[in-house]
N, C-alpha and C positions, 0 to 999 in steps of 0.2 A: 504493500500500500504506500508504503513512503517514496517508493522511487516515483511510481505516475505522480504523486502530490510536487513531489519536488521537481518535476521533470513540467509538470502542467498539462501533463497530455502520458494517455497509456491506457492499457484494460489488461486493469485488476481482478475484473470481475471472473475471468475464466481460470488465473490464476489462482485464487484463494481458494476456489471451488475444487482441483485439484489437485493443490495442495500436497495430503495425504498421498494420491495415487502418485503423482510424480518421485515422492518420497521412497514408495518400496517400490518403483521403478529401478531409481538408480544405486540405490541403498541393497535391495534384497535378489532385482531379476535379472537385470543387465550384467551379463559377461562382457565387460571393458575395467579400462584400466588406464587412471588419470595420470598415474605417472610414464603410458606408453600411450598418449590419444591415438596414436595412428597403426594398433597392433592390428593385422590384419583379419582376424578371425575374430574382431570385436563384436558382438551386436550393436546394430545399430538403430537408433533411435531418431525417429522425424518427428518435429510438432507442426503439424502440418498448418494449425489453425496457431501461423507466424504472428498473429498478432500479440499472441498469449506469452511473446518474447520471455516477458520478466520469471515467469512460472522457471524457463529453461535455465534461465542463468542467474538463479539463485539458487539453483543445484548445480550450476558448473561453479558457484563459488563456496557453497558447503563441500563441496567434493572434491574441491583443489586440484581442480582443472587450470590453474593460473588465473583467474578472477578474482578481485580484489575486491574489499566493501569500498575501495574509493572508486571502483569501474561501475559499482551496482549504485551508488553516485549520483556517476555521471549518465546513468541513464537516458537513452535517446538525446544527447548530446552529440555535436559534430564532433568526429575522428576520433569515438569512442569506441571504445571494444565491446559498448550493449548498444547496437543502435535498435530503432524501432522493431525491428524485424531480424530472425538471426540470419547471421552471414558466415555462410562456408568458406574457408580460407580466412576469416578475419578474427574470428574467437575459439578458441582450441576447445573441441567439443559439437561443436555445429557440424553435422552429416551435410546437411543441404539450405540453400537459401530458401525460406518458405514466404510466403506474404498472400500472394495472392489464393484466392480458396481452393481446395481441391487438387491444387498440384502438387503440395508436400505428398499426398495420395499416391496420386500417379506415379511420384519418385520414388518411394516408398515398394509401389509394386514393380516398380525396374531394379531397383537395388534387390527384390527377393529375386530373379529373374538371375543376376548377374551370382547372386550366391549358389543357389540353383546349379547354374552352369560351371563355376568353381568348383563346388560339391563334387557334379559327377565327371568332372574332367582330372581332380587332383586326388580327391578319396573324404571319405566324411574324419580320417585323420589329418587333415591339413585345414582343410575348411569345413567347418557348422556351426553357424553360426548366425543368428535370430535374427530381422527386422523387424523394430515395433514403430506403429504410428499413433500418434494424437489425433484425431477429426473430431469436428464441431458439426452442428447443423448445418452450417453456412459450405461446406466441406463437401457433404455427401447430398446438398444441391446442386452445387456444379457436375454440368456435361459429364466432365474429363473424369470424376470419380466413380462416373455410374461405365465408362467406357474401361477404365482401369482393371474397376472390380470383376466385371465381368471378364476381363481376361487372365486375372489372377485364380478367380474358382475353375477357369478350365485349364489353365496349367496344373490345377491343385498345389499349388504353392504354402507347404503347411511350416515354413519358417519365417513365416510373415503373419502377426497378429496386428490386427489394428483396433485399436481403442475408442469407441464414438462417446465425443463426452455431449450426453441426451439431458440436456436443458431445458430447450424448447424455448429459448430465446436468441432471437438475430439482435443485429444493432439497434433495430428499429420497433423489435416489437415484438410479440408473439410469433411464431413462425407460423402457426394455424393461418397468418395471414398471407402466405403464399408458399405452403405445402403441407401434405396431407399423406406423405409415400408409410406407408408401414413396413420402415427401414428393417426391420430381421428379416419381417418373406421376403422382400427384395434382394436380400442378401444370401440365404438359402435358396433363391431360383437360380442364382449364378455358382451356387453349387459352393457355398462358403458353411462351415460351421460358426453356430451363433452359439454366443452366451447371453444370457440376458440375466445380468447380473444383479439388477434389480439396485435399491436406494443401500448400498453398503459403501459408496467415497469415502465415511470417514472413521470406516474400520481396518486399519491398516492390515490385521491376520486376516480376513476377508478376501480382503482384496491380493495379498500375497496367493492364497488359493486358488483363488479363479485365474491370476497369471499364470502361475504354474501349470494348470490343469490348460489353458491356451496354449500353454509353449508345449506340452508334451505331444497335443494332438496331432495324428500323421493324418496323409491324404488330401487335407484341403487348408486353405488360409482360415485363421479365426479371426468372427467381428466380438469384440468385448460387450454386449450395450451396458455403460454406466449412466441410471440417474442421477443428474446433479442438480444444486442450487448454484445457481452463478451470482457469485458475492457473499455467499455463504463464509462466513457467519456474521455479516453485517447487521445490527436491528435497524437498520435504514434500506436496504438497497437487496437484500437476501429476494432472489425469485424476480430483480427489476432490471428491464432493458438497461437501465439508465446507467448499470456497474456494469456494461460491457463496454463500452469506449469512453467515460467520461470516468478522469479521473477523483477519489472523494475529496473533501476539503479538510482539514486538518480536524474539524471537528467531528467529521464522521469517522478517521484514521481514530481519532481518540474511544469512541465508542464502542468499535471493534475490538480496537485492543483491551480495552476494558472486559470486553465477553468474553473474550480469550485468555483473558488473567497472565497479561503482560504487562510490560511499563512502557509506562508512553512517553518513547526516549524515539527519536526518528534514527534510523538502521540498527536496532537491537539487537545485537549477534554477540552474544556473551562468547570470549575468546578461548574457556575452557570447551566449551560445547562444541564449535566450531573446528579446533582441534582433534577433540575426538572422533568428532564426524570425516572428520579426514583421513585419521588413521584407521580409521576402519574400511571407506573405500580403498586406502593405497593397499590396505593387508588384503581386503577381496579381491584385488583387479590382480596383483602379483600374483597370487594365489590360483587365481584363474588362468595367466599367460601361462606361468610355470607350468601346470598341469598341461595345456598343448602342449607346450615345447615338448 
């Protein structure tokens, strides 16, 4: 919340809301390793729904990816290393450029494609290794997502899970206001395994389950579906368009952190906690490369 406040511009709202999931993402299910970002057998991971930037690189900066609390900052600031949208090549940790809707997707299903063919050209002991994606509503309206997917259920692409974070809020509004698809059969006629994981965001063992039980499955790609509140756990803006691109004002920042039973200090990242969280990614990702090698 404090980077869009201080930045005047951002959406928080997708990020608080996933919060949790992104947490035992890169904490419990990603096979990578911040001290090797570019190991080759990493999984790899897209937010495809680029706007939700801050969610990504406030785990590339708990996770000690090279992110700094003075980068998370300067947030969307010129010739910073968090601009709006993440950028591949520009912050260690970012798979792909994402921004516009639906195409982190389609990248997403070319990167399983290209593992895929790795796979069966080197041996599943050189290469296997996961693609996961983030989608929003705004995500699997676009064209290009609904073109993708359906080429990923007939490759059966089953090392590619994608994540739909089910809001039901665009920028503007409800989405009832310009779509009505009932995103799991859709995704099941293109021959994908669904989860429909139902309102568990902010059970982290939950949610650890139903990753695992996605990455295990053979034969086809998994769609996640997670209920969310976007701006959760706001008591202003919890379930409202308005926490998806505007950022709050210091006194809604205040409010929130108060439900959440923190201090209302702007960048709060106690430097024990921050530390630990670090060495725990560096011991799992070492721990992960080593076991390839």
């Amino acid at each position: 919340m404090d980077a869009p406040l201080y930045a005047k511009s951002g959406h928080q709202g997708t990020a608080m809301s996933l919060a949790p999931l992104a947490h035992v993402l890169y904490s419990r299910i990603l096979r990578h390793n911040p001290t090797d970002p570019t190991w080759i057998n990493r999984d790899r991971f897209i937010l495809s729904n680029g706007h939700a930037s801050i969610l990504q690189y406030s785990l590339l900066f708990l996770g000690g990816w090279g992110l700094t609390l003075e980068d998370i900052k300067q947030f969307r600031q010129w010739d910073s290393l968090t601009p709006g949208h993440p950028e591949v090549g520009h912050t260690a940790g970012v798979e792909v450029t994402t921004g516009p809707l639906g195409q982190g997707f389609a990248n997403a299903v070319g990167m399983a494609i290209a593992e895929e063919h790795l796979r069966s050209t080197h041996g599943a002991d050189a290469i296997d290794h996961h693609t996961y994606v983030i989608v929003g509503d705004g995500c699997l309206i676009e064209g290009v997502s609904h073109e993708a997917a359906s080429l990923a259920g007939h490759l059966g692409l089953d090392h590619l899970v994608c994540i739909f974070d089910d809001n039901k809020i665009t920028i503007d509004g409800s989405t009832d206001m310009t779509c009505s698809d009932d995103v799991p059969m859709r995704f099941r006629s293109y021959g994908w395994n669904v989860i429909e994981a139902g309102a568990i965001a902010e059970d982290c063992d939950a949610l650890e389950k139903v990753l695992a039980e996605a990455r295990s499955h053979r034969g086809a790609p998994t769609l996640v579906v997670l209920s969310t509140h976007i701006g959760f756990p706001s008591p202003d803006f919890t379930d409202a368009h308005e926490a998806h691109g505007n950022p709050f004002n210091a006194d809604h920042v205040a409010r929130t952190k108060e439900v959440m039973g923190i201090p209302n200090e702007p960048f709060w990242a106690p430097d024990d906690l921050v530390a630990a969280y670090r060495q725990h990614m560096s011991e799992r990702g070492q721990e992960a490369q080593s076991t390839w090698k």
